[in-house]
Steps between C-alpha positions, in 0.01 A plus 500: 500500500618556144862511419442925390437526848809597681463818570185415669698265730770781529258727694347239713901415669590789490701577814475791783782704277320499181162641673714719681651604193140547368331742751836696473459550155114554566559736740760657331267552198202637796695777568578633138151501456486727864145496503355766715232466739243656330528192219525292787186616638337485163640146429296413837189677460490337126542156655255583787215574224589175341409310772210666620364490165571076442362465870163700466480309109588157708190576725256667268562157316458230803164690598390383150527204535268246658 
């Protein structure tokens, strides 16, 4: 590891508190967003097409090959 790297390290041992202090602030910054259901939903149905669009590419291209 280069010297620069100390942050890096600083997120690896990082202890219970400081990721507890992370999803607080994460969670904190979920609910000024207050997203409502209906982007929820969307969010889901996006991701939903995403997949079933890579998996149906994934097999269209392993039946072309030998």
């Amino acid at each position: 590891m280069q010297a620069d790297g100390g942050s890096a390290m600083l997120v690896i041992m990082s202890d219970e508190s400081d990721a507890k202090t992370y999803e607080e602030r994460a969670w904190q910054y979920f609910l000024q967003l207050q997203p409502s259901i209906t982007d929820v939903n969307a969010a889901a149905e996006l991701a939903f097409r995403a997949v079933d669009a890579f998996d149906r590419g994934l097999k269209r291209r392993r039946g072309q090959e030998p």
